[in-house]
N, CA, C and O atoms as a CHARMM CRD file, in Angstrom:
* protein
*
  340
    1    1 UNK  N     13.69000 -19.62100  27.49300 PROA 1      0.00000
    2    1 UNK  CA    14.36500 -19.44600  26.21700 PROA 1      0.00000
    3    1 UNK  C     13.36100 -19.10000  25.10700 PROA 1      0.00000
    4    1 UNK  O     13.62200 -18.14800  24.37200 PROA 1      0.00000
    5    2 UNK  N     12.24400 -19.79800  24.93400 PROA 2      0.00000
    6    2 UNK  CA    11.05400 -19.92200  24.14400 PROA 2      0.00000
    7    2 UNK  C     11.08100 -18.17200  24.54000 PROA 2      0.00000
    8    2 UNK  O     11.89600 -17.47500  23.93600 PROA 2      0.00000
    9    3 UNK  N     10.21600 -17.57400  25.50100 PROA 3      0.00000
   10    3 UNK  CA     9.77200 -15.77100  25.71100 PROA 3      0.00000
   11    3 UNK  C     11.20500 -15.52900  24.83400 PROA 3      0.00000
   12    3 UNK  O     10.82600 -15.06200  23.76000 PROA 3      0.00000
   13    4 UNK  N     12.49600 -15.62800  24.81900 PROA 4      0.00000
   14    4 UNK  CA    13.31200 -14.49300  23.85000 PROA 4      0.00000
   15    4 UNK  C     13.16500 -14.78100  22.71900 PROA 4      0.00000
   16    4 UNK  O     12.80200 -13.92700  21.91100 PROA 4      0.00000
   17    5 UNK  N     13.45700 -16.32600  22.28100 PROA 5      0.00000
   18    5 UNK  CA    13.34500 -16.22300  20.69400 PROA 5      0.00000
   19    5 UNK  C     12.25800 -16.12500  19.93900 PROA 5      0.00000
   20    5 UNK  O     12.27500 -15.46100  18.90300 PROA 5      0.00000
   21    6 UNK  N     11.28200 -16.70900  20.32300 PROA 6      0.00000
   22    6 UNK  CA    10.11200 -16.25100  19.12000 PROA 6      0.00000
   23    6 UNK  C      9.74500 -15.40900  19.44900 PROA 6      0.00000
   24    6 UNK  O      8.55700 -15.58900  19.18200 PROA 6      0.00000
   25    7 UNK  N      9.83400 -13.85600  20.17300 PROA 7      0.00000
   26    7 UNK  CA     9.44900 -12.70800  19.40500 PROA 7      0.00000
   27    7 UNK  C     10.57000 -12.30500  18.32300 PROA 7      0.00000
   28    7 UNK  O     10.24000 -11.65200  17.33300 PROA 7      0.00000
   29    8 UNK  N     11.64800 -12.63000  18.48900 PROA 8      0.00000
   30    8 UNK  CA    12.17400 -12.18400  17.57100 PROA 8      0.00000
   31    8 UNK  C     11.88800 -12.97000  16.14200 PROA 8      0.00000
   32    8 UNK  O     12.03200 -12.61700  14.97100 PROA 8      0.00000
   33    9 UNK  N     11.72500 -13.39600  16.35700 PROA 9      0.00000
   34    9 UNK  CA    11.41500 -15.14300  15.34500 PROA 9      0.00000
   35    9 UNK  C      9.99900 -13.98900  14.61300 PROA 9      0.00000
   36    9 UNK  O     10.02100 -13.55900  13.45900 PROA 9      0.00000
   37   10 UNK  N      9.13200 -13.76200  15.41400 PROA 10     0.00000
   38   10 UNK  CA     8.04900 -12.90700  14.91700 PROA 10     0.00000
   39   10 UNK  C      8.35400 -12.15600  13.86600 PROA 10     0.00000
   40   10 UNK  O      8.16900 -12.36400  12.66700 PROA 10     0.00000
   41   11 UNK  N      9.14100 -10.70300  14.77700 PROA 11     0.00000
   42   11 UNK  CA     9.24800  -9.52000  14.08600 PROA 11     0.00000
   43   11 UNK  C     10.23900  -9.76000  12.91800 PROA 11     0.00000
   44   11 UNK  O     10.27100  -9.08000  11.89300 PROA 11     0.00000
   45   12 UNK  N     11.06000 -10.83400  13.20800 PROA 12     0.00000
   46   12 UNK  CA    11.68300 -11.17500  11.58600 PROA 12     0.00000
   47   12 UNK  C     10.64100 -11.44800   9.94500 PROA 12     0.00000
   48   12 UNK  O     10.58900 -11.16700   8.74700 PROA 12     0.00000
   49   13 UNK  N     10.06400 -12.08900  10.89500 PROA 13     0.00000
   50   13 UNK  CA     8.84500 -12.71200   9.71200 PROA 13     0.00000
   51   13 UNK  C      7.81600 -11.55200   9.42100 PROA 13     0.00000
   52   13 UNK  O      7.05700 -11.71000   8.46500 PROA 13     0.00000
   53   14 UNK  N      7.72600 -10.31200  10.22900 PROA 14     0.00000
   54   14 UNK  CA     7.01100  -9.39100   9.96200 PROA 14     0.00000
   55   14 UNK  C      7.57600  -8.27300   8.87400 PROA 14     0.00000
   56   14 UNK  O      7.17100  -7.71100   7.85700 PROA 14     0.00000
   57   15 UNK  N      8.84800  -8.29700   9.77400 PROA 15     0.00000
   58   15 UNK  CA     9.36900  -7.59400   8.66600 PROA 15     0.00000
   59   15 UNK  C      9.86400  -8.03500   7.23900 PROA 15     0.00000
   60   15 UNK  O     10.34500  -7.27600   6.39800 PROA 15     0.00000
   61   16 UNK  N      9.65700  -9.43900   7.10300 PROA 16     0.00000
   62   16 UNK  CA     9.90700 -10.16900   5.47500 PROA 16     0.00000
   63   16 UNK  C      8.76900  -9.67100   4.78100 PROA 16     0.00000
   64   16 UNK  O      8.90200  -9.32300   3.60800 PROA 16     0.00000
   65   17 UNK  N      7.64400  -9.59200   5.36500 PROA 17     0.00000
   66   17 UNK  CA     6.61600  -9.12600   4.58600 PROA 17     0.00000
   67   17 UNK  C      6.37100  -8.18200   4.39800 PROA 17     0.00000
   68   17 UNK  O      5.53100  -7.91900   3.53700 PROA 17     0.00000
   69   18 UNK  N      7.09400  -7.08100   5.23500 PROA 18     0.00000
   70   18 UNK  CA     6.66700  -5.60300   4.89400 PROA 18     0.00000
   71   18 UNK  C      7.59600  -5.79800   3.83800 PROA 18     0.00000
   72   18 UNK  O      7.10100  -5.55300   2.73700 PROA 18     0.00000
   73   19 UNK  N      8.95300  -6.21300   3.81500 PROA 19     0.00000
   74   19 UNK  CA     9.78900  -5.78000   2.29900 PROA 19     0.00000
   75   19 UNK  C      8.80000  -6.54500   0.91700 PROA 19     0.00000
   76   19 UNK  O      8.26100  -5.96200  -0.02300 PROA 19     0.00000
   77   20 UNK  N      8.82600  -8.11600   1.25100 PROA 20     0.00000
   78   20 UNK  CA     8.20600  -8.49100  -0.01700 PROA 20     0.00000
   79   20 UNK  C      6.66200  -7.70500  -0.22300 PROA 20     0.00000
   80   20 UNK  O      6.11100  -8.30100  -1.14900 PROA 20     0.00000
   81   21 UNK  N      5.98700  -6.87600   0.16000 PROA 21     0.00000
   82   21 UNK  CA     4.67000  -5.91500  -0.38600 PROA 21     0.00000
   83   21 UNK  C      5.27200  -5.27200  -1.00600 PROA 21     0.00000
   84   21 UNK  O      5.12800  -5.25900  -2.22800 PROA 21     0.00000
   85   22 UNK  N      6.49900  -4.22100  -0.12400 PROA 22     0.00000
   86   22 UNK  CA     7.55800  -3.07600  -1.05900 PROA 22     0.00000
   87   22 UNK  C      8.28800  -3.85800  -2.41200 PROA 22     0.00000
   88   22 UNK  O      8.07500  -3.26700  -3.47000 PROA 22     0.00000
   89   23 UNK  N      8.81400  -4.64900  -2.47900 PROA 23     0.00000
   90   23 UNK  CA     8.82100  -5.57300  -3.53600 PROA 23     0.00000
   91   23 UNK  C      7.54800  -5.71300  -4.90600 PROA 23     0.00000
   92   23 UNK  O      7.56600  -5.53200  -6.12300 PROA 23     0.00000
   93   24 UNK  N      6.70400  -6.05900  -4.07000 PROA 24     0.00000
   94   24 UNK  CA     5.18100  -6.25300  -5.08200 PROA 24     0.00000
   95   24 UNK  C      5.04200  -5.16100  -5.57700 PROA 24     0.00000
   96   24 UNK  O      4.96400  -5.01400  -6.79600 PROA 24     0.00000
   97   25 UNK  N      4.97500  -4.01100  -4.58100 PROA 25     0.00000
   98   25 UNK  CA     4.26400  -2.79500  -5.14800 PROA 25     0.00000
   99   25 UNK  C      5.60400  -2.48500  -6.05700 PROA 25     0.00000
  100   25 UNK  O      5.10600  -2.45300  -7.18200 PROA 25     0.00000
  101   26 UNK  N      6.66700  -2.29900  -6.18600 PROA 26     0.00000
  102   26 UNK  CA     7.36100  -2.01300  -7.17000 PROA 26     0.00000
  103   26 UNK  C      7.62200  -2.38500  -8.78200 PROA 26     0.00000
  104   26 UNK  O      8.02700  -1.70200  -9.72200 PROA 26     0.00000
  105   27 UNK  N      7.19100  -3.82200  -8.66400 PROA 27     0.00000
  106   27 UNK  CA     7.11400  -4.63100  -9.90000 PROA 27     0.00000
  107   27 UNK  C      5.68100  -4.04900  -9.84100 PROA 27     0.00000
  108   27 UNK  O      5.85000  -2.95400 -10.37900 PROA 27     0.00000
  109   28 UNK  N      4.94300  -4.09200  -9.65500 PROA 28     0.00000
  110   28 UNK  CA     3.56300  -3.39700  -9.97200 PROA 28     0.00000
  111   28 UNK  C      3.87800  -2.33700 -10.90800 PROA 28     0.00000
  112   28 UNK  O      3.67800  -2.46200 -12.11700 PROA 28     0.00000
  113   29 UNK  N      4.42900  -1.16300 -10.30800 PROA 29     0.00000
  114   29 UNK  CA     4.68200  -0.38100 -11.02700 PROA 29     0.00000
  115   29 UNK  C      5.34300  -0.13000 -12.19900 PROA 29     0.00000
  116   29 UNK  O      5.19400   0.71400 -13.08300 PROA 29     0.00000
  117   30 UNK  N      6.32500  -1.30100 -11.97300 PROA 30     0.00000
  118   30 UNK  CA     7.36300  -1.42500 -13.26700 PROA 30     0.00000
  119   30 UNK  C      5.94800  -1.85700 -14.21800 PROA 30     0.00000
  120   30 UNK  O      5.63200  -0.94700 -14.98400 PROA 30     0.00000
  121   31 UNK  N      5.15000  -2.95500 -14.28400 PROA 31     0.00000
  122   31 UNK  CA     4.19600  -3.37800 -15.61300 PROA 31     0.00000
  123   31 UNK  C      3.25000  -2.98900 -15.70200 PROA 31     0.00000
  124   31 UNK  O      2.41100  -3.54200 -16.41300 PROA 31     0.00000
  125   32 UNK  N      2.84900  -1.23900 -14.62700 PROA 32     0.00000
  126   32 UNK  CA     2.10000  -0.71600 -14.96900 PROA 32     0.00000
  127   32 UNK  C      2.59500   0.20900 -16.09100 PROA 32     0.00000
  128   32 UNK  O      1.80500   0.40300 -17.01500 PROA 32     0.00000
  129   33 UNK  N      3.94900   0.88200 -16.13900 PROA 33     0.00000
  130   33 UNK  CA     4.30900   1.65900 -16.80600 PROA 33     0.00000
  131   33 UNK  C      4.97900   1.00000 -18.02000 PROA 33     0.00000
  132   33 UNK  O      5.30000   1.71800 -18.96700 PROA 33     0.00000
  133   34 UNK  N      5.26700  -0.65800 -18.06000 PROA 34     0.00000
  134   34 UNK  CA     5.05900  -1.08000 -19.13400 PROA 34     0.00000
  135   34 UNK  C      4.02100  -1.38500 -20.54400 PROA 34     0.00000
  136   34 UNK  O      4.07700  -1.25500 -21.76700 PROA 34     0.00000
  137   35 UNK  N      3.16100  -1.82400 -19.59700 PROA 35     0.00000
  138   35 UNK  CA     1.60900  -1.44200 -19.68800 PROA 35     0.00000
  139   35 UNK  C      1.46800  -0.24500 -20.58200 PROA 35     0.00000
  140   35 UNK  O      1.69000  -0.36800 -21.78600 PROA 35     0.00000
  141   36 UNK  N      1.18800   0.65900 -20.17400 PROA 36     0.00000
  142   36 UNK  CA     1.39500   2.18800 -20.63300 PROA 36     0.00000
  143   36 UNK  C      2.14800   2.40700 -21.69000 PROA 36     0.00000
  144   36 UNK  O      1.57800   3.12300 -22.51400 PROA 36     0.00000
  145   37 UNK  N      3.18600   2.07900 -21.98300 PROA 37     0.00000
  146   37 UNK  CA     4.53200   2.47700 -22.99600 PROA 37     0.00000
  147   37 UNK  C      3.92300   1.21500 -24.05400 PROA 37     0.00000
  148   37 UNK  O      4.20300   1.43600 -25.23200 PROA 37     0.00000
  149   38 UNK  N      3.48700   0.50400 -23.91700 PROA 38     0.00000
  150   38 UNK  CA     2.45900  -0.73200 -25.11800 PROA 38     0.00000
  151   38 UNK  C      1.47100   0.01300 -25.17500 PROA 38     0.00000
  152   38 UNK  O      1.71500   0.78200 -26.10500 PROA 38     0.00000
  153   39 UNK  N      0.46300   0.26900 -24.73300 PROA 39     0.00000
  154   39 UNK  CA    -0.87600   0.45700 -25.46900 PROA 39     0.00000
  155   39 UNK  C     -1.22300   1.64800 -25.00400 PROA 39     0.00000
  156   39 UNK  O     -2.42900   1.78500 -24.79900 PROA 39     0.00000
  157   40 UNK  N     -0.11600   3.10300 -24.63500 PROA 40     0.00000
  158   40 UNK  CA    -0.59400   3.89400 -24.65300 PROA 40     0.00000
  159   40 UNK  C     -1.84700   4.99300 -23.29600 PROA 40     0.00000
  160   40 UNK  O     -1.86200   6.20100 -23.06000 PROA 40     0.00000
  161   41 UNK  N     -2.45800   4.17000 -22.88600 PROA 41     0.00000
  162   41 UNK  CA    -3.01600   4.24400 -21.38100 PROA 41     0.00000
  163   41 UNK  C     -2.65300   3.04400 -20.58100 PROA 41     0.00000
  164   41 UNK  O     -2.53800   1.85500 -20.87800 PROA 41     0.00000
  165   42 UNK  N     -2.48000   3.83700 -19.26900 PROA 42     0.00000
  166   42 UNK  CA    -3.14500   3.09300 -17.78000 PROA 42     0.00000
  167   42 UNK  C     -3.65500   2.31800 -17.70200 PROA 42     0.00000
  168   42 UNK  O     -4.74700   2.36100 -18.26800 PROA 42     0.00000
  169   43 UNK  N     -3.19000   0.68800 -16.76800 PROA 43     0.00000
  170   43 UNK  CA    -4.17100  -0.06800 -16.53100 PROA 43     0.00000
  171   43 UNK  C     -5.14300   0.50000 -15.96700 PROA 43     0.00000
  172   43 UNK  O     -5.22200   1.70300 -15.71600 PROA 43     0.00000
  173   44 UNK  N     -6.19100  -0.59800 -15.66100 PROA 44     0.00000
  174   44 UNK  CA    -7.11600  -0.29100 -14.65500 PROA 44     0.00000
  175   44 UNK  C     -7.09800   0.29800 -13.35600 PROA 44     0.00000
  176   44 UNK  O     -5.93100   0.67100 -13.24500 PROA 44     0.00000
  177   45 UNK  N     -7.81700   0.66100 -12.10600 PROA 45     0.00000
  178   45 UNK  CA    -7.23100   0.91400 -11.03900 PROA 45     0.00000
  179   45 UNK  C     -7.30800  -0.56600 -10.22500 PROA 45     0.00000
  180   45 UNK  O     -6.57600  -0.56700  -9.23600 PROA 45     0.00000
  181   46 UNK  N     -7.89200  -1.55900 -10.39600 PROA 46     0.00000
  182   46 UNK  CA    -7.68300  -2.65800  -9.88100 PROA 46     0.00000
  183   46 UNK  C     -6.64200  -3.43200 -10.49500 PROA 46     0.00000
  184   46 UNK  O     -6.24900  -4.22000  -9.63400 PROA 46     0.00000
  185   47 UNK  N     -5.79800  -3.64500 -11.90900 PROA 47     0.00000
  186   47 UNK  CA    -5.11400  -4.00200 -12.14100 PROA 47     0.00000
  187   47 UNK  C     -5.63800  -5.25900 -13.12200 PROA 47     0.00000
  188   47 UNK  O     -5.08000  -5.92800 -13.99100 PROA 47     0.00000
  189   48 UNK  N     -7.00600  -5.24500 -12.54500 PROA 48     0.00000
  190   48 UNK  CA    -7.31800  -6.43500 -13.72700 PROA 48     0.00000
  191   48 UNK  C     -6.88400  -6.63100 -14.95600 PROA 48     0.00000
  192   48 UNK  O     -6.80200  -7.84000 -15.17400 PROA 48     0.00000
  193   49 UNK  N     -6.57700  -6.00100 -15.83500 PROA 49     0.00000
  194   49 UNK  CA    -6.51600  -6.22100 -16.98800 PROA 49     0.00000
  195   49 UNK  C     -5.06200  -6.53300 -17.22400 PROA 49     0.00000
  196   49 UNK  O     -4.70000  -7.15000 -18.22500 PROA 49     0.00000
  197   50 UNK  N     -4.13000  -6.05200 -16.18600 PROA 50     0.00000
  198   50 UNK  CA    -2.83600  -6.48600 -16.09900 PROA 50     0.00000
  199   50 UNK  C     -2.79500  -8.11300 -15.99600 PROA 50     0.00000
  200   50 UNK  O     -2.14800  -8.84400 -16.74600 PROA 50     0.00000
  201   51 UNK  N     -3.67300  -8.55000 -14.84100 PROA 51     0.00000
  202   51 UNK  CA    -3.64300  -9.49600 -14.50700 PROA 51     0.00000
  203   51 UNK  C     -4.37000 -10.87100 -15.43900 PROA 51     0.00000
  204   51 UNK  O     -4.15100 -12.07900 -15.33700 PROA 51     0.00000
  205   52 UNK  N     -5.23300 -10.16700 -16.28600 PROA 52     0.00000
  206   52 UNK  CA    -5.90100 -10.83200 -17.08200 PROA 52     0.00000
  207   52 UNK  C     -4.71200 -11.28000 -18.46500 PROA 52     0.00000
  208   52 UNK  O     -5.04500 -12.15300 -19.26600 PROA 52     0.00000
  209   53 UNK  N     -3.36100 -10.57200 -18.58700 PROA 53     0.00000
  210   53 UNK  CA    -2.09400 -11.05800 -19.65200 PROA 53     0.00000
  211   53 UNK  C     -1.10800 -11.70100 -19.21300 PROA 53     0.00000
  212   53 UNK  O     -0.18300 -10.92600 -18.97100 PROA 53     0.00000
  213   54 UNK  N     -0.88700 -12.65600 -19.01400 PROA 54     0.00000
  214   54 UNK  CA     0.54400 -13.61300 -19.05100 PROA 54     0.00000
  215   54 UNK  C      1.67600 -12.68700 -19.23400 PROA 54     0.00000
  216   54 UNK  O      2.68300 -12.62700 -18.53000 PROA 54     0.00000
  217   55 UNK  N      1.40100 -12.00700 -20.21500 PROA 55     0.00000
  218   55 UNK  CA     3.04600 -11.53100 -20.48500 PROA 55     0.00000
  219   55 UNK  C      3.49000 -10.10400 -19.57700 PROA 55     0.00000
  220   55 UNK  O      4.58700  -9.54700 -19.62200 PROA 55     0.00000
  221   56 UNK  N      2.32700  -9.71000 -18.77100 PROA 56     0.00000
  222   56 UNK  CA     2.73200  -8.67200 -17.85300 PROA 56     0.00000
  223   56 UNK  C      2.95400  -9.18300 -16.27400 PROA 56     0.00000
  224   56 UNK  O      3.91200  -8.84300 -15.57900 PROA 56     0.00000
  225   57 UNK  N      1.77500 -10.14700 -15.81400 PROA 57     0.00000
  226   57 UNK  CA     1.61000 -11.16900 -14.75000 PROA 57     0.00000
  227   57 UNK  C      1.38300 -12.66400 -15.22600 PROA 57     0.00000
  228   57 UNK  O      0.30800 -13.11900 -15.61800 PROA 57     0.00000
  229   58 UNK  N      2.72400 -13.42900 -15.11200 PROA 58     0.00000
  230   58 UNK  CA     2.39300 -14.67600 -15.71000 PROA 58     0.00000
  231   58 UNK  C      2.27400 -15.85400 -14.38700 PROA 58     0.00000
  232   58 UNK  O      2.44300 -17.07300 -14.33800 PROA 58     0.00000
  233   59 UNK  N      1.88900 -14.78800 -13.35400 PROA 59     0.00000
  234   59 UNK  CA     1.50900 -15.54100 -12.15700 PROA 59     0.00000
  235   59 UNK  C     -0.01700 -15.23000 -11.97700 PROA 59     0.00000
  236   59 UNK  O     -0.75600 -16.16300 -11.66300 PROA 59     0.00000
  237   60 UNK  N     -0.44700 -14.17900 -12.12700 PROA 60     0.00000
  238   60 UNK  CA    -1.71300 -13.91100 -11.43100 PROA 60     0.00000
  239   60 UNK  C     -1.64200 -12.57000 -10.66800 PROA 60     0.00000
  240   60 UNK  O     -0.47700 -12.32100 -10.35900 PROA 60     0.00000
  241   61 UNK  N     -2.39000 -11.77000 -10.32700 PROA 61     0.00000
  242   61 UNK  CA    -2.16400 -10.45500  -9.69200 PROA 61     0.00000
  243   61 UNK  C     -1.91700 -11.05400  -8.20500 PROA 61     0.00000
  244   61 UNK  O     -2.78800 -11.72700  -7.65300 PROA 61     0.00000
  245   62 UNK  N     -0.64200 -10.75700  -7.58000 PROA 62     0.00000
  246   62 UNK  CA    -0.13400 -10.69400  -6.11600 PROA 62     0.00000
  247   62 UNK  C     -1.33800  -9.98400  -5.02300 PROA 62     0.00000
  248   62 UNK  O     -1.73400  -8.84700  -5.27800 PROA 62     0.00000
  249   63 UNK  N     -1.73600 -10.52900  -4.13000 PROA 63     0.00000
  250   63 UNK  CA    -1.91300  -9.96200  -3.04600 PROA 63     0.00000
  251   63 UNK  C     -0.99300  -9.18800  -1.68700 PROA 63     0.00000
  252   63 UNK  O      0.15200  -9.36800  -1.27100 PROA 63     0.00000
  253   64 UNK  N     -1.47200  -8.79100  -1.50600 PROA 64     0.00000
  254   64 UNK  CA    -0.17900  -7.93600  -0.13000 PROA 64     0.00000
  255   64 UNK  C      0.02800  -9.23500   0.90800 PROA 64     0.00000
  256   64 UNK  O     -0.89500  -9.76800   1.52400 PROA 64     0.00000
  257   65 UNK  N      1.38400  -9.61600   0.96800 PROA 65     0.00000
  258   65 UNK  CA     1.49200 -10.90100   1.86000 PROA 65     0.00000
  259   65 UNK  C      1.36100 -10.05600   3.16600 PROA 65     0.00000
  260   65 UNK  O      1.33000 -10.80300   4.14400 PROA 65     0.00000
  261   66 UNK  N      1.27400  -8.71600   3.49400 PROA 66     0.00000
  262   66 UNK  CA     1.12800  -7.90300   4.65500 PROA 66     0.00000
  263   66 UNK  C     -0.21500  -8.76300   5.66300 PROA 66     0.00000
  264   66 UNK  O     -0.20400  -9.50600   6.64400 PROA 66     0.00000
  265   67 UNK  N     -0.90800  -8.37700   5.08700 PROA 67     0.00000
  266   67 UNK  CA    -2.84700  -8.07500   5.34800 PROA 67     0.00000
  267   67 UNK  C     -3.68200  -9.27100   4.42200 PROA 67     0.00000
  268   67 UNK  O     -4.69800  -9.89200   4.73100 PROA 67     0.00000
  269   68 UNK  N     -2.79100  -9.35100   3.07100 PROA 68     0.00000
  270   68 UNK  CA    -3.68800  -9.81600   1.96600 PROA 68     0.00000
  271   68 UNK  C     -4.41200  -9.59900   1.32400 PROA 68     0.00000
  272   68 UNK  O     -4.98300 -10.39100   0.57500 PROA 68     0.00000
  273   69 UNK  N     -4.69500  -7.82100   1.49800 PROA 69     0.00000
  274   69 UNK  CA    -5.21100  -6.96200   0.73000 PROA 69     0.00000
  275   69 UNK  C     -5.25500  -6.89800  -0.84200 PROA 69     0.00000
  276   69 UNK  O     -4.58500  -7.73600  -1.44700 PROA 69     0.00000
  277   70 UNK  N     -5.87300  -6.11800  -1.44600 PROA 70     0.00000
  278   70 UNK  CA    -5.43100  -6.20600  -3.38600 PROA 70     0.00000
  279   70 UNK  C     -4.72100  -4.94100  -3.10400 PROA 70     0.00000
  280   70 UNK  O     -4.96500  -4.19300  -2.15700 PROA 70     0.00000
  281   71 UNK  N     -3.32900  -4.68200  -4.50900 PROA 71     0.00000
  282   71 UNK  CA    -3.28100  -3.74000  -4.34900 PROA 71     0.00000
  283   71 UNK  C     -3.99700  -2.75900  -5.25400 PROA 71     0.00000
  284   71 UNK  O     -4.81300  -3.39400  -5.92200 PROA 71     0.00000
  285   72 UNK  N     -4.02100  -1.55300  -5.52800 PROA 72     0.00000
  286   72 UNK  CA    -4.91700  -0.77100  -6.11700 PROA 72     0.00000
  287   72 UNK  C     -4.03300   0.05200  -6.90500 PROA 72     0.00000
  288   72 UNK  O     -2.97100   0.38400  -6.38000 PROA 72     0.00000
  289   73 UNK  N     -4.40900   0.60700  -8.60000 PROA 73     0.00000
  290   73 UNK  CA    -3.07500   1.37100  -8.91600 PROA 73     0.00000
  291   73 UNK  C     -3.86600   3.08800  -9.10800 PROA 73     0.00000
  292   73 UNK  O     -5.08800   3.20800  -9.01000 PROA 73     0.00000
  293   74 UNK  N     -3.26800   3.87300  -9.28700 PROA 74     0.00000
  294   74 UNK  CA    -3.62300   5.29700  -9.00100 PROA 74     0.00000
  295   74 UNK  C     -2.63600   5.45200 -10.39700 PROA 74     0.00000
  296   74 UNK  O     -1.42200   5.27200 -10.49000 PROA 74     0.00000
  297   75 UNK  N     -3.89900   5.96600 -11.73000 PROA 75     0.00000
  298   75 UNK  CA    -3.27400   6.33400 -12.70900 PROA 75     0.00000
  299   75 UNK  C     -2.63000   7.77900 -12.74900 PROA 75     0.00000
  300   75 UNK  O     -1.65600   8.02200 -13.46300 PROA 75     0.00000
  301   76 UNK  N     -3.33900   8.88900 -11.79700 PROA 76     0.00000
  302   76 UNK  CA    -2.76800  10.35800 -11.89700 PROA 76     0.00000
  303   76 UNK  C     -0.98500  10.10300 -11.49200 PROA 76     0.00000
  304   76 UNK  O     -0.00200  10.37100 -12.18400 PROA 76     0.00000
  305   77 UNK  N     -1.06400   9.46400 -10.05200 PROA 77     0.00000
  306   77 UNK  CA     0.46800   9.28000  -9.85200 PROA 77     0.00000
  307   77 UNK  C      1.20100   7.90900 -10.39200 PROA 77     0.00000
  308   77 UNK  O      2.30900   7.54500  -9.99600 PROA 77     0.00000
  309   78 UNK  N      0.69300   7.46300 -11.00700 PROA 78     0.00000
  310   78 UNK  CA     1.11800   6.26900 -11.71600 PROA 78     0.00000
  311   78 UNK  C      2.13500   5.14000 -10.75500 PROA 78     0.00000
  312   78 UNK  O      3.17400   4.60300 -11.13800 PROA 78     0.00000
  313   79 UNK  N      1.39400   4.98000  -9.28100 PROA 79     0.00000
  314   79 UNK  CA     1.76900   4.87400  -8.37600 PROA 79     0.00000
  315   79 UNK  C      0.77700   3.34200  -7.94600 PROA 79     0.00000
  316   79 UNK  O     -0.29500   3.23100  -8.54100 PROA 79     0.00000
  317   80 UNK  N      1.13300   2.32400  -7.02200 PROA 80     0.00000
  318   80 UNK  CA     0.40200   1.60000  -6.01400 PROA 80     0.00000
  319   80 UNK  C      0.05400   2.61600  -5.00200 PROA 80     0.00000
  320   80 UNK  O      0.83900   3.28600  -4.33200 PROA 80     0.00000
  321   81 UNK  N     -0.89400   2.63000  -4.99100 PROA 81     0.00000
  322   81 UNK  CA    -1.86700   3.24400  -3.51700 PROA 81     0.00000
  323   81 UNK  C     -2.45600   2.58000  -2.01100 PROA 81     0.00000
  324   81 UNK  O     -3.29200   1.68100  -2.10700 PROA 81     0.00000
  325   82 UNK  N     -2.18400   2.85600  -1.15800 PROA 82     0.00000
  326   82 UNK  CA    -2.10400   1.99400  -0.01300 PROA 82     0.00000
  327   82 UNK  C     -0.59500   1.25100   0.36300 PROA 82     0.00000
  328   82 UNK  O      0.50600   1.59300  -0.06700 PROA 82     0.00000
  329   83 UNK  N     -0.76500   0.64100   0.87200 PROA 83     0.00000
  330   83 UNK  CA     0.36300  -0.33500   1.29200 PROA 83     0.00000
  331   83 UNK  C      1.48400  -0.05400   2.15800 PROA 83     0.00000
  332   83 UNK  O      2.38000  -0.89800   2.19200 PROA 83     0.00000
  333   84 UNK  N      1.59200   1.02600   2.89100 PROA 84     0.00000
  334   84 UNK  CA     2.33300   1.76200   3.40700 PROA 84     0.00000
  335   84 UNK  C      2.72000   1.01000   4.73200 PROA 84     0.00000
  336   84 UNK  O      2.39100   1.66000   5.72500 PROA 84     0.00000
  337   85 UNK  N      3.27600  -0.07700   4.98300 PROA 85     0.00000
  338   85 UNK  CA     3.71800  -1.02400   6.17000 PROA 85     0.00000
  339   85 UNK  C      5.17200  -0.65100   6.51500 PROA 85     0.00000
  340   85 UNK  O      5.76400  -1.24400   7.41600 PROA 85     0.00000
């Protein structure tokens, strides 16, 4: 019984995390382009400075629950870069 259910038990939990990254990286983007529409430029490409204000991250900058990677932002496409799970 154990061999059927926990792979599935697995790939459930794998796939929670590919959505909550797609999740992250989206709110990313939302307070990067909030970000932007306040002061005019782009955060950083690490996000630090996002992460350094309460009122944009009043948690702390998210890691990818994927890997645990940082994510990285790409001001030309005003996009998260990487993360593609």
């Amino acid at each position: 019984l154990a061999a059927v259910v926990l792979p599935r038990l697995t790939s459930h939990g794998a796939a929670a995390k590919r959505a909550a990254c797609h999740a992250q990286r989206g709110n990313l983007e939302v307070q990067a382009e909030l970000w932007h529409r306040n002061r005019g430029v782009w955060p950083a490409a690490g996000l630090s400075d996002l992460a350094a204000d309460a009122d944009y991250l009043p948690d702390g900058l998210p890691v990818c629950p994927v890997d645990g990677s940082a994510y990285q932002f790409d001001p030309a496409t005003q996009r998260i870069i990487g993360h593609q799970h």
